[in-house]
C-alpha positions in Angstrom: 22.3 -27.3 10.5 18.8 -27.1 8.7 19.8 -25.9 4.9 18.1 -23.2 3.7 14.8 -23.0 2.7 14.3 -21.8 -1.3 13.3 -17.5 -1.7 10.1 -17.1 -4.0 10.7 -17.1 -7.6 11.8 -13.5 -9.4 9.1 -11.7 -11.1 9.8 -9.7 -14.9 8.2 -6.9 -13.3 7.3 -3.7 -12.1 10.9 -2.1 -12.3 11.2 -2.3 -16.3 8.2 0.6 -16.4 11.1 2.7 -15.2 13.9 2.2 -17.5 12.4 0.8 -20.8 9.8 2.6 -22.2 11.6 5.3 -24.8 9.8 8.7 -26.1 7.8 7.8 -28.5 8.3 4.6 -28.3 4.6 3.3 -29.6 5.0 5.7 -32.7 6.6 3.4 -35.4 5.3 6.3 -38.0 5.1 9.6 -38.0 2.4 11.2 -37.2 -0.1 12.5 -40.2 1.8 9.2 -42.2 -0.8 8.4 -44.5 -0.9 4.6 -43.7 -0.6 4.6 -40.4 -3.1 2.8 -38.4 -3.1 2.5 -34.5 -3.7 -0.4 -32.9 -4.7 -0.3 -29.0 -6.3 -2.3 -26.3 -5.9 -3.0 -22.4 -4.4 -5.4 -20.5 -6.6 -7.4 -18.1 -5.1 -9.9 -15.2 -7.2 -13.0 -14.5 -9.8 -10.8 -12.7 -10.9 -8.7 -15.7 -9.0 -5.6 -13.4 -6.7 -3.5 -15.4 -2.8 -3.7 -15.2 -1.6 -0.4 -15.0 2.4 -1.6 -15.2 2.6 -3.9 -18.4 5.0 -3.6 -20.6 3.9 -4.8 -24.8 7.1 -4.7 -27.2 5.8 -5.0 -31.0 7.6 -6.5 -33.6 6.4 -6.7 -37.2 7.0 -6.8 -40.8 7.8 -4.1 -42.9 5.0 -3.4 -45.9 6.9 -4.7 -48.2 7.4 -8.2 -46.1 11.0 -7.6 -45.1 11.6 -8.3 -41.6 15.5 -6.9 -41.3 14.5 -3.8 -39.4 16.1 -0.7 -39.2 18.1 0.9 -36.8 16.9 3.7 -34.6 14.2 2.2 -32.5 15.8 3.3 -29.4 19.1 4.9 -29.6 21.3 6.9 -26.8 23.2 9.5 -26.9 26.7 8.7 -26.5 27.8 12.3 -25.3 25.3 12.7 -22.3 23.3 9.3 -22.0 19.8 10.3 -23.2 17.5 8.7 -25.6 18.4 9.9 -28.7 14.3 10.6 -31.0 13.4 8.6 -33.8 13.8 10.1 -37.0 10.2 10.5 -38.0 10.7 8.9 -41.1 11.9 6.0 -40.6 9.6 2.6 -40.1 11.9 -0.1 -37.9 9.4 -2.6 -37.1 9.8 -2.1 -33.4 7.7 -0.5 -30.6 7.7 -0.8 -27.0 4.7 0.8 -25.0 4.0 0.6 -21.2 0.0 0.4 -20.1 -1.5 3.7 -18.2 -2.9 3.6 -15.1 -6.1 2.5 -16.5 -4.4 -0.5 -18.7 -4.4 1.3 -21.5 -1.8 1.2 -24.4 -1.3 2.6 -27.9 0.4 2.1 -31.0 0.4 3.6 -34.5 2.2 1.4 -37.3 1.6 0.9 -41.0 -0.5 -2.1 -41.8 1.2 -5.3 -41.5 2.1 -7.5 -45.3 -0.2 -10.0 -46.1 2.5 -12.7 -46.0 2.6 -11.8 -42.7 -0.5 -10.0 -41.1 0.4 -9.9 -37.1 2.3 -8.0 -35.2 4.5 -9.9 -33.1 3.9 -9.2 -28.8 6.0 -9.9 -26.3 4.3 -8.9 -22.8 6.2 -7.8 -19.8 3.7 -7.6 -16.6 4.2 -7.9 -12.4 3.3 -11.2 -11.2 5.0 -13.2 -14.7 8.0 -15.1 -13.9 8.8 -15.1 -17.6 7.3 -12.9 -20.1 4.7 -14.2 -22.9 4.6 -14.1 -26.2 1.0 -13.4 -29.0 0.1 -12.1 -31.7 -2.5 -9.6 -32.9 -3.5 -10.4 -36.2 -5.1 -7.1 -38.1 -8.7 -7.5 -39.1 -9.1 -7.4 -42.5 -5.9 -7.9 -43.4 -5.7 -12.1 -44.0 -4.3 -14.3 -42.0 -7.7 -15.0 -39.6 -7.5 -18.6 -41.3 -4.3 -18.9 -39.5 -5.8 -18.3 -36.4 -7.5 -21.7 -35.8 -4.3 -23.3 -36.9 -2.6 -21.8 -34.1 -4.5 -21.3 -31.2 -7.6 -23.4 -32.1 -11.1 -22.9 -30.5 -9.1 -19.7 -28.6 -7.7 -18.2 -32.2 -10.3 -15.4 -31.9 -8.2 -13.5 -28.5 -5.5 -13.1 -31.4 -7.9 -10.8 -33.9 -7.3 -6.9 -33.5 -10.7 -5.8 -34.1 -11.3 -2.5 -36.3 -13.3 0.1 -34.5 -13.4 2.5 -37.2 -11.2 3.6 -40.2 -7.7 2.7 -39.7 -8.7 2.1 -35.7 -8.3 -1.9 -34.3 -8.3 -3.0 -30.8 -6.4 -5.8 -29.1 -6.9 -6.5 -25.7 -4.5 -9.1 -24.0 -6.5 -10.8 -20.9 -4.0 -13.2 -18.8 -6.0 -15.6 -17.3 -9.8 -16.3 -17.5 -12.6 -16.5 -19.4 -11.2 -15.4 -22.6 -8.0 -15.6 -22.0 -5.4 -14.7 -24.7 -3.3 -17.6 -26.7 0.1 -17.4 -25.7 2.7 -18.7 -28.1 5.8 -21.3 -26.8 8.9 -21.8 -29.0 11.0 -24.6 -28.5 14.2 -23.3 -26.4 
């Protein structure tokens, strides 16, 4: 008996872009907040062609440099099983946002402390057998000495670019000519 041949590895994706992404889920402020900024980009496979089924989770510190979090980034309803809103006022540190069909994403946060000006990214996308991690460190904000610390000669794919007031852009590229750092921990 021949013993059976190994099945192609598992992909992370497309199916989340059904089940994860959460109403309102890239608005970590409300909106009119008078510190919010937004943060936005595209997400580019090794091509340069858009990928319209990513998934970006944002994690970050609170203003004040606390990083406990508060509850309410994605609640359900116990009673009938929807997604219960965010409470408008409350800033939790989380976000998840799925790309449009062109790519696209969106986010509007408050500005990141300066003890710890990124935003944390985790990136969900078809074709990844595990997800990757970055960071998107907020232009004008500090932290751009880190960046050659971290990701060396390629510590500029990890600067969100200001486009205008309170407007930065963050484009995560997978492969390629400039191709984004991607973080590894130990695990």
């Amino acid at each position: 008996m021949t013993p059976p041949r190994p099945t192609p590895a598992q992909t992370v994706g497309p199916f989340y872009g059904y089940a994860l992404p959460f109403p309102g889920g890239g608005d970590l402020v409300p909106p009119g907040h008078p510190d919010a900024i937004t943060l936005h980009g595209y997400v580019y496979d090794g091509a340069g062609e858009p990928v319209p089924d990513a998934l970006l989770e944002f994690w970050q510190a609170a203003p004040d440099g606390s990083l406990a979090g508060r509850p309410g980034s994605w609640l359900r309803n116990p009673s009938d099983g929807g997604f219960l809103p965010r409470d408008g006022l409350t800033f939790t540190g989380f976000g998840r946002v799925p790309t449009d069909a062109a790519g696209h994403w969106s986010l509007r946060t408050l500005p990141p402390p300066p003890a710890a000006p990124y935003l944390a990214i985790c990136l969900f996308a078809r074709g990844l057998s595990r997800h990757l991690f970055t960071r998107a460190y907020v232009e004008g904000l500090g932290g751009e000495g880190e960046l050659k610390a971290l990701a060396g000669e390629r510590g500029g794919t990890l600067l969100a670019r200001g486009e205008g007031v309170g407007v930065f852009r963050f484009d995560v590229r997978l492969q390629g000519e400039g191709e984004t750092a991607f973080l590894t921990f130990p695990g």
